[in-house]
N, C-alpha and C positions, 0 to 999 in steps of 0.2 A: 582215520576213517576217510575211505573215497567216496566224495561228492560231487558227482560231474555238475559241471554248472548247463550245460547245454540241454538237463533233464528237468523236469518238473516233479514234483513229490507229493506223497497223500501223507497225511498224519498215521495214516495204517501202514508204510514206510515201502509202500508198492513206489516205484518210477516210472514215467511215462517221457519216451521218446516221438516226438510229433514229426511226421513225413507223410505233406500234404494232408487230407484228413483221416492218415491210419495212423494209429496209436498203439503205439510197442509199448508190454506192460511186463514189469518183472519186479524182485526186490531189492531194497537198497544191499548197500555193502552191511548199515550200520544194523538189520531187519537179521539177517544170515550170520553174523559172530554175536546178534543176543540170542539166537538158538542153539548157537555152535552149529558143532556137525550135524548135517543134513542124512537120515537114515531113509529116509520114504517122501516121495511127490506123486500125487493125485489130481489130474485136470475133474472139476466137478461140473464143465462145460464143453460141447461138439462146433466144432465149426459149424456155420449157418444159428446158432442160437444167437437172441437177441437177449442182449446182457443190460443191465442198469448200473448207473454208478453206484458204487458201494454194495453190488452182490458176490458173495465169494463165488472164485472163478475156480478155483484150485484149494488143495490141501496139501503143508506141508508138515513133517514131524524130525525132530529132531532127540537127540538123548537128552534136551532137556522139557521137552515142549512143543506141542501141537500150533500150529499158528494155521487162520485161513490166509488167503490171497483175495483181497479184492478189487472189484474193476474200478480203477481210479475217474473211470469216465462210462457215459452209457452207448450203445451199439451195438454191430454184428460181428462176429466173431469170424475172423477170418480166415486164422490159423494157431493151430498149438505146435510148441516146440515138442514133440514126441518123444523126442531125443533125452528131454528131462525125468521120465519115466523110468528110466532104466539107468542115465547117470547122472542121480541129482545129486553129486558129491560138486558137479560142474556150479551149482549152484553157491556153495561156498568159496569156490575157485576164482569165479569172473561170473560174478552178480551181474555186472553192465554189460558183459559182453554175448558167451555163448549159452550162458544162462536165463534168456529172454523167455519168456514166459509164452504172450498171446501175442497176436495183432487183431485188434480191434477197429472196423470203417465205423468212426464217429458218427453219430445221429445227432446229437450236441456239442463241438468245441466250444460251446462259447463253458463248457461245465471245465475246460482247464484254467480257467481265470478262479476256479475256487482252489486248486493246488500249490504248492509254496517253489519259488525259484530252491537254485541251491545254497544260496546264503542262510531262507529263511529259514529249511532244512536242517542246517549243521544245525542255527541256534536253537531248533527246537530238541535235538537229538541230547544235545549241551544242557538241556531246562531239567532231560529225563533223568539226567545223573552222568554223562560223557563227555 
C-alpha cells in the first residue's frame, strides 16, 4: 500500500495535498484496490461552489461498489480534474498523481489538524483488516 507521508488523510480515505492554502483532494491508493476497478466517476460539484468538510464532492463506482468522495476540508472549489470523467481507470493507475480529484481555496485550514499524517493512515487502514 502507498502512503505518501507528505499527504494528509480523512478516515473516508480522500488525501489532501496542501500548497499555500489550496487543497488538492483525491483518494488513497488503499480507497481504489478496496473497490478494485474503477468503471464510472461523477464530479457532484462546479467550480465557484462553496463546499463543507465532509460533503460529497464526487461519485465513484466500481465492479464492486459505489463509494462517494468527500471534501476532506471546507471551501471554494477551484477546479476539477475533467480529465477523470472520461478516464477514470487513471484513478486506479496513479491515485496520487494524475488522478487528483479538486482543488479546493480553504475557508478553514485550521480543519486539517483534524486529518491523520501518513503514519496514522497506514495504522488505521492496518486496524480495518490490511
Amino acid at each position: 500500500m502507498n502512503v505518501p507521508t507528505n499527504l494528509k488523510y480523512a478516515k473516508t480515505d480522500e488525501w489532501v495535498k496542501v500548497e499555500g492554502n489550496i487543497a488538492i483532494i483525491g483518494v488513497s491508493d488503499y480507497a481504489q484496490s478496496q473497490l478494485s476497478d474503477i468503471v464510472y466517476f461523477e464530479f457532484k460539484v462546479d467550480p465557484g461552489d462553496m463546499v463543507s468538510k465532509d460533503q460529497s464532492v464526487a461519485t465513484l463506482e466500481s465492479v464492486k461498489a459505489a463509494a462517494d468522495v468527500n471534501a476532506p476540508v471546507s471551501g471554494k472549489v477551484l477546479e476539477l480534474n475533467q480529465s477523470l470523467t472520461d478516464q477514470f481507470e487513471v484513478i486506479n493507475n496513479d491515485p496520487y498523481g494524475a488522478a487528483w480529484m479538486l482543488k479546493i481555496e480553504m475557508s478553514n485550514p485550521a480543519e486539517l489538524d483534524t486529518l491523520m499524517d501518513a503514519a496514522a493512515y497506514e495504522a488505521y487502514c492496518q486496524e480495518r483488516g490490511h
